[in-house]
N, C-alpha and C positions, 0 to 999 in steps of 0.2 A: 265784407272782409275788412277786419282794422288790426291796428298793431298796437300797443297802448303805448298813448302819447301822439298818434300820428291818425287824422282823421283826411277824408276826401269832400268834398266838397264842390259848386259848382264855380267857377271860374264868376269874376267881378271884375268892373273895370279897374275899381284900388288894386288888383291885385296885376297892374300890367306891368308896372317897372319890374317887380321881381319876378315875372315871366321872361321879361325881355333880356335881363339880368342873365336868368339860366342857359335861355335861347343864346346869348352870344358868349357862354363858356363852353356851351355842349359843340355849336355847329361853325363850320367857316365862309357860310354863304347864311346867316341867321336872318330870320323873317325881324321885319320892322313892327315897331309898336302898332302903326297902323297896316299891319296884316294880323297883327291879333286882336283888333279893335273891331275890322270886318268880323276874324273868325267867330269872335263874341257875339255880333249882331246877327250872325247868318246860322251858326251853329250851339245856342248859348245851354241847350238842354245837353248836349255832348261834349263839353270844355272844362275840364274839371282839373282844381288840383290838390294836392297833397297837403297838407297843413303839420310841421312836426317842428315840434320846439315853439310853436307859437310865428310857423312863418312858413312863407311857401316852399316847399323844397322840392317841389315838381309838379308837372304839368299835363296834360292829354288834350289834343284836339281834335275829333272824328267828327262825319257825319254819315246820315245811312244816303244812299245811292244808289238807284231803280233805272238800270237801262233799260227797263220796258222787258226782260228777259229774265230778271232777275235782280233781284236785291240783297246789297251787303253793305255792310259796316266800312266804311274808309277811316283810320287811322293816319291824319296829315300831319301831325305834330307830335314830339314826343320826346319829352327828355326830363332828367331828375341831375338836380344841383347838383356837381362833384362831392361835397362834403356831408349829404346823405346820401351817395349811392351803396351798394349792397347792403341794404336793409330792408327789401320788399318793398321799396317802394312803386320803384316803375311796376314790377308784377302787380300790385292793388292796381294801381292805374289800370292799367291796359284789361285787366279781367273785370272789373266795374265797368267799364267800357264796351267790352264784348258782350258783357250779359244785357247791357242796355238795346244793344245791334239786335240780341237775339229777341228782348223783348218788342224790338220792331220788327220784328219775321224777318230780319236777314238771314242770308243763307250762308253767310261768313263773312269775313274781315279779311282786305288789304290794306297793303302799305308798301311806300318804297322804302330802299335802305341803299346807300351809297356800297358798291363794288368792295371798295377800301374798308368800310366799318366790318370791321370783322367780330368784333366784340357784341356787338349789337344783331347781328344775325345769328349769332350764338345763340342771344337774349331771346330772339324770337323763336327760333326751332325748339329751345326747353319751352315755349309756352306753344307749340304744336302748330308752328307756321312751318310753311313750304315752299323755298321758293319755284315758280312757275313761269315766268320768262324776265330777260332784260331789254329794258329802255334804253339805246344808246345814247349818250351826253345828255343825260336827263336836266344834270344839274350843271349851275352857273357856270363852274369850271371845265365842263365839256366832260366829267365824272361820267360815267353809266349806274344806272340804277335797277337795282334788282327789286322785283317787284316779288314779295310773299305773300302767301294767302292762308287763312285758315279756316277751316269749314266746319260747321255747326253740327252736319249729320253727314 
């Protein structure tokens, strides 16, 4: 899936400032360069990001995940620069992403999503997420996190 002018690609270390860049307009607890430096080394076939205008304008960072029970898609990171949002971006992301999960036999994708992001759980229910339980103070600020999922078959 592309948009003309706006391609996906897989994530490079050139491309960490303006990762980091996005990460600290999008979130108020933003991961550090070096936790996308790990995430690069540890998940570098599931880090992809968006290329529009000739510059990164969002991001995706997942990996698949086998509790021995079962296998899905984790979605850890996730955000698109304020000044390309609604433009399909994040959707490209996050569905390039899922079909990758799928082509590793996960059985579907989670993520967490801050209580408060209201906008963003929106984002995720039109793309056929559910949430299915909360994490109390998941996050730094003692925030709760609602954990969604969405399932392949």
């Amino acid at each position: 899936m592309s948009k003309p002018g706006i391609f996906l690609r897989k994530a490079v270390i050139g491309d960490l400032p303006a990762i980091v860049a996005i990460e600290r307009e999008s979130f108020v607890d933003p991961w550090t360069e070096e936790a996308f430096l790990q995430a690069l080394e540890c998940w570098a076939e599931t880090f992809f990001v968006a290329v529009a205008c000739g510059e990164v304008a969002g991001f995706i960072v997942g990996g698949i995940e086998d509790t021995g029970e079962a296998v899905y898609g984790h979605i850890c990171n996730f955000a698109v620069a304020e000044r390309f949002r609604h433009r399909g971006i994040g959707a490209m992301l996050v569905q390039s992403t899922e079909r990758l999960f799928a082509v590793d036999l996960a059985e579907g994708v989670q993520l967490e999503v801050r209580v408060s992001n209201i906008y963003a759980q929106a984002f995720y229910r039109r793309h056929d997420y559910q949430p299915v339980f909360t994490i109390a103070g998941y996050y730094s600020n003692g925030e709760d996190a609602i954990v969604m999922m969405k399932w392949f078959f």
